[in-house]
C-alpha positions as CSV (number, residue, x, y, z in Angstrom):
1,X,0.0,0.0,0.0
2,X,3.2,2.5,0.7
3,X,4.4,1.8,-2.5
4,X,1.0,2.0,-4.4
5,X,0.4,5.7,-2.8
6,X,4.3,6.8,-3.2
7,X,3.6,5.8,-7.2
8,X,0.6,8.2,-6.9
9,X,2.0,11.0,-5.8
10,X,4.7,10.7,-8.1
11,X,2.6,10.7,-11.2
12,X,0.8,13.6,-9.7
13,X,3.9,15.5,-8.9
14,X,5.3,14.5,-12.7
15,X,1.9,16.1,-14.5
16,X,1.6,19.1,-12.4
17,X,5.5,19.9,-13.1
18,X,4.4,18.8,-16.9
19,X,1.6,21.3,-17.0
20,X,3.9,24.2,-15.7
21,X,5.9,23.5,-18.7
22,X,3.4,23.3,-21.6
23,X,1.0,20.5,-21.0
24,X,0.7,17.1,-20.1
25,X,3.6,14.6,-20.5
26,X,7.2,14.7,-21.2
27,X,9.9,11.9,-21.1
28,X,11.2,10.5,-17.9
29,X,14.4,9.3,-17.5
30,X,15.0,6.2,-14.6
31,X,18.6,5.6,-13.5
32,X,20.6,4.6,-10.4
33,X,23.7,5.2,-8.6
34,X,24.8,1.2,-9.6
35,X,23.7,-2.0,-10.7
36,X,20.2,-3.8,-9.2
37,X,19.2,-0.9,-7.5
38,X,15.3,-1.5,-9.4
39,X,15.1,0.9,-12.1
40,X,13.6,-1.2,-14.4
41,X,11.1,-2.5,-11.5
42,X,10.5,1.4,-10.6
43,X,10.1,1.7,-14.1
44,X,7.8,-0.3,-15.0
45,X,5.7,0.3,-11.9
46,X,5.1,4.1,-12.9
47,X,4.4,3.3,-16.6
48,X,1.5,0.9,-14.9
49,X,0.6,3.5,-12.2
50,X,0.1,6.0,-15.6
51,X,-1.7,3.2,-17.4
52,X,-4.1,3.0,-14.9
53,X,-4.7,6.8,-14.5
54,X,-5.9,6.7,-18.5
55,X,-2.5,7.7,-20.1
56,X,0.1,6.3,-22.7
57,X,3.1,5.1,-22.0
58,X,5.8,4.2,-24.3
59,X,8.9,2.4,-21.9
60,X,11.9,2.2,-23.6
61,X,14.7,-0.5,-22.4
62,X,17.7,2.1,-22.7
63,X,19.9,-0.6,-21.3
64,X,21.5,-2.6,-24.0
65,X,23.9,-4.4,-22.9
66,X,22.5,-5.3,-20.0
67,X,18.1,-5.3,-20.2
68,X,15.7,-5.8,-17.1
69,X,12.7,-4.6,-18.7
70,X,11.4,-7.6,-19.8
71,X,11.4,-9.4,-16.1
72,X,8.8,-7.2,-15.3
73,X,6.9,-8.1,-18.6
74,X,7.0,-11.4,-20.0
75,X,5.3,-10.9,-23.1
76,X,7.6,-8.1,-24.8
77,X,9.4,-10.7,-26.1
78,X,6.4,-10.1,-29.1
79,X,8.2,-7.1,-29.4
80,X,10.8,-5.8,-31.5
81,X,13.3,-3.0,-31.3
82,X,13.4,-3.1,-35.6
83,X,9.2,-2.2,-35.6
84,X,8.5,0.9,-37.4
85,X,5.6,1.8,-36.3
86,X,4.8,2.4,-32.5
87,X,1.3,0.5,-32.5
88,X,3.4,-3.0,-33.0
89,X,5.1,-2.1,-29.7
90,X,1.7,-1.9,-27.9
91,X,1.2,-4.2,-25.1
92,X,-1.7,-6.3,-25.3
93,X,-5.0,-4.0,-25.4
94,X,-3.5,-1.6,-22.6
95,X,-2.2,2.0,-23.7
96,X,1.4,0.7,-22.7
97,X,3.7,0.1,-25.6
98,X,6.7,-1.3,-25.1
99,X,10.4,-0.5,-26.8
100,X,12.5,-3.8,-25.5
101,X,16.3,-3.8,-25.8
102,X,16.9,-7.6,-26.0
103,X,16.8,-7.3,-30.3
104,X,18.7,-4.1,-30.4
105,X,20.9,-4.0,-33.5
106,X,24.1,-3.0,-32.3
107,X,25.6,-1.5,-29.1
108,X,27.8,1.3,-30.5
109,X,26.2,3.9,-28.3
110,X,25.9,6.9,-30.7
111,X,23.7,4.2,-33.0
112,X,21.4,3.6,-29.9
113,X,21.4,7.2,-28.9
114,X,20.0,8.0,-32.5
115,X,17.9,5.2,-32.3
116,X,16.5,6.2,-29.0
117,X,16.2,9.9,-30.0
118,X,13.9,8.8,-33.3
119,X,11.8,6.9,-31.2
120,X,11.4,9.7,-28.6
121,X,10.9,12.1,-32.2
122,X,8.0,9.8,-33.0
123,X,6.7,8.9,-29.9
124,X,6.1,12.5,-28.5
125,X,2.8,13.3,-30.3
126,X,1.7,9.8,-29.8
127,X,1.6,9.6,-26.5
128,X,1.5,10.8,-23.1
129,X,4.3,9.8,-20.8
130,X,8.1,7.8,-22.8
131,X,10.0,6.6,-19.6
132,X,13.4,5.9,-20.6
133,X,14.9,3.0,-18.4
134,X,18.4,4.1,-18.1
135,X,21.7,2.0,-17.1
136,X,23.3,3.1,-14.0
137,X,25.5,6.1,-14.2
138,X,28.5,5.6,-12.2
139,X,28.5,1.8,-13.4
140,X,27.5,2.9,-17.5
141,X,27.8,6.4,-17.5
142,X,29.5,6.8,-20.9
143,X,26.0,4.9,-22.0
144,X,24.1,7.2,-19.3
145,X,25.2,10.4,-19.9
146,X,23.8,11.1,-23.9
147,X,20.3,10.1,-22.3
148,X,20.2,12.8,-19.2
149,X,19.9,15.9,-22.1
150,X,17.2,14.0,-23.7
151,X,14.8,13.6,-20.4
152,X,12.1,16.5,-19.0
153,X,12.1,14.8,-15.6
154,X,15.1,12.8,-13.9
155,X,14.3,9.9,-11.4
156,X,17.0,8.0,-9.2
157,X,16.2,4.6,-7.7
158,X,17.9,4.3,-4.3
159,X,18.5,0.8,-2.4
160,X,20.8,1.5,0.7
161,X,21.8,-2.4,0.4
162,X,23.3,-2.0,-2.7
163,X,24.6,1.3,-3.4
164,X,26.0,4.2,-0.5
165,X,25.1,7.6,0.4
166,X,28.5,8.8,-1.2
167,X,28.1,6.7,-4.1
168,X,24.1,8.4,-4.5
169,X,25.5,11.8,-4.2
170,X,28.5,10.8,-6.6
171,X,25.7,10.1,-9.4
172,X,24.2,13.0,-8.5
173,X,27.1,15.1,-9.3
174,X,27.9,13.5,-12.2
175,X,24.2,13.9,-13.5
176,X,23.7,17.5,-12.7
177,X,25.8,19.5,-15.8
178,X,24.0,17.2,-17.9
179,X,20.4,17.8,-17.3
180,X,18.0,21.0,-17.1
181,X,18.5,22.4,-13.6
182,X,14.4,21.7,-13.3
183,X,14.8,18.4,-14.6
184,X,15.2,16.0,-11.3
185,X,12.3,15.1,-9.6
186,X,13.5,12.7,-6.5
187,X,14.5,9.5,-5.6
188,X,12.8,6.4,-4.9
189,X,14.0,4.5,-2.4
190,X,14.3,0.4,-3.0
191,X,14.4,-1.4,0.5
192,X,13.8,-5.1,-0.2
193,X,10.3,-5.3,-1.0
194,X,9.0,-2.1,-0.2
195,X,9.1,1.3,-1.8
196,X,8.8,4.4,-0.7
């Protein structure tokens, strides 16, 4: 129930901050200090969380060497990074559509950043909310840091088991020149089972 309400009031908070800036939506950008921290599972929460408040959601599994997304669900695998068009990423009959990164072409990162950015070009007027699930910066960050520019809203995922304080803050500073100063819009905390 924590978790459920936390998920609320961040999709609140993310649309009224969208509204000040020129209407509903915007791309959200999920990341962590290091490896396992849940992004993908914080991900993929809010993206159902939106879902179920009426919008559209396009996820995008910006993690190519290393994907989570599809843990959380098991039937992207109909998916394809090569579709063309963004109905044939949609997820069942829900307004979820799913960009999966197990397929992806090549891992030369300025090929995915383009990649990315086309789908982000074509997405935008399509739907409501494109949540970018984002490798870990200090672990990736030569993969993270193209993506930060890209992003309206900035989310770190948190788990004190797996990841310090100091190292939190180090991803913080390292994130910071790279995004609009507005951009960053908290962090979820992971603690085994429970988020807050």
């Amino acid at each position: 129930a924590g978790a459920a309400a936390s998920l609320q009031q961040l999709t609140i908070t993310l649309e009224q901050q969208a509204l000040t800036r020129s209407g509903l939506g915007g791309v959200i950008a999920v990341t962590s200090a290091e490896s396992e921290e849940g992004k993908s599972l914080a991900a993929a929460a809010l993206a159902a969380t939106f879902c179920h408040h009426g919008r559209s959601v396009l996820v995008i599994d910006c993690h190519a060497a290393h994907p989570g997304l599809h843990q959380f669900f098991p039937h992207d695998s109909a998916h394809s990074a090569a579709a063309q068009r963004l109905e044939s990423l949609r997820y069942g009959q829900s307004s979820l559509f799913l960009l999966p990164a197990l397929d992806m072409s090549g891992h030369e990162t300025n090929e995915l950043l383009d990649g990315y950015r086309a789908w982000i070009d074509r997405a935008r007027y399509e739907v409501d909310w494109i949540i970018l699930d984002c490798p870990p910066v200090l672990k990736n960050f030569a993969d993270m840091a193209p993506l930060a520019p890209l992003a309206t809203d900035m989310i770190l995922v948190h788990d004190p088991l797996r990841a310090s304080p100091a190292k939190l803050r180090a991803a913080l500073t390292l994130l910071q020149p790279m995004m609009s100063t507005s951009a960053l819009r908290g962090v979820i905390i992971n603690r085994k089972g429970a988020q807050s």
